[in-house]
N, C-alpha and C positions, 0 to 999 in steps of 0.2 A: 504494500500500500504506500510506502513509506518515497518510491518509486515513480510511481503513477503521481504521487504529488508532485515532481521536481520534475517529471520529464511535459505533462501536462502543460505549464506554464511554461517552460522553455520551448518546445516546438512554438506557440504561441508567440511570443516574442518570436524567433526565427522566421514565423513566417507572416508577421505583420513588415518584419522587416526587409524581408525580399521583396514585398510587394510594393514596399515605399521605394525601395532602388530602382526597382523596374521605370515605379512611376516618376520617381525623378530621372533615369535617363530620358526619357521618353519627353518630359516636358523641354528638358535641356534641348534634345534635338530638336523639337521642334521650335523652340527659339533662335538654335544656331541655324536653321533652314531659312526663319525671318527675318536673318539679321543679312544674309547673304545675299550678292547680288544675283539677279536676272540675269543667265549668260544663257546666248545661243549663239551655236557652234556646229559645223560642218560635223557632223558623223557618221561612221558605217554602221548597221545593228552585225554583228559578231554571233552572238546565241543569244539564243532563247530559253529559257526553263519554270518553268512549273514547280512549288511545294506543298504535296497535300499533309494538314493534319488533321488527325481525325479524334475525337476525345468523344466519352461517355457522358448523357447527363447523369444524374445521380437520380433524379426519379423516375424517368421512364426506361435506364438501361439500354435506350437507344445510341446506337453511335452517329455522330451528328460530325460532317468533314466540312474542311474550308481549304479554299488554295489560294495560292501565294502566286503572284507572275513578275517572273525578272526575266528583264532583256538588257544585255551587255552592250555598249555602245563603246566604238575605238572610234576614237581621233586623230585629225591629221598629224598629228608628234607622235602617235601609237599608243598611247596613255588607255586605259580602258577604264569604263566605268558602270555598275551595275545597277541599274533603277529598279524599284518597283511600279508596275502598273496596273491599271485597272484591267478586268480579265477583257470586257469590252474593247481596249486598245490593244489586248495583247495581240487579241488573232485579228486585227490589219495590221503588223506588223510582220516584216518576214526578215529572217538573214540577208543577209546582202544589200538592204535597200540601204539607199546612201539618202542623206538629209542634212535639214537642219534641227539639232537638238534643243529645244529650252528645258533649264531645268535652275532650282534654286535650292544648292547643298546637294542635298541629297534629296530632294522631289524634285519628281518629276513632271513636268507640265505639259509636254508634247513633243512630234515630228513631225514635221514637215517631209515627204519625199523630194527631193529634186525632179521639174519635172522635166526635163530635156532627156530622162534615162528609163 
């Protein structure tokens, strides 16, 4: 019993405080995202990738999935860069098309195709 008192209240703490870290990087980036300018820049898209996870609710024991979409972008110095996007942009977007990127930090805002290609 003696046990269960001391580890009870410690997971507790532990996991109020992973939650506050997550939630402070999270607010952090999205600060350093706002703080950043607007650049748009010549790019190639490089790849494409997809991440599903999939988690249980806890009352109906259904598993319930979500996906993730990143497309890599290389520039004319060769520098690459890995956005997330919406799944909607994901699939008009293909390898190889060449553009122009906006993006601010790490959002992404769009592509432009060039259209002479």
């Amino acid at each position: 019993m003696m046990l269960f008192d001391i580890m009870y209240p410690l997971f507790f703490i532990v996991f109020i405080g992973v939650f506050i870290y997550i939630l402070a990087g999270n607010i952090s980036q999205w600060h350093k995202n706002n703080q950043s300018p607007i650049i748009d820049a010549d790019a190639k898209i490089v790849s494409k990738r997809q991440h599903r996870t999939t988690h249980h609710n806890g009352t109906d024991n259904i598993p319930h999935s979500s996906t993730s979409y990143y497309v890599t972008f290389e520039f004319k110095s060769k520098d690459r860069l890995e956005l997330c996007v919406k799944g909607s942009e994901y699939g008009l977007l293909a390898e190889g098309d060449r553009g122009t990127l906006k993006f601010q930090g790490t959002r992404y805002l769009g592509f432009e195709r060039n259209r002479n290609e």
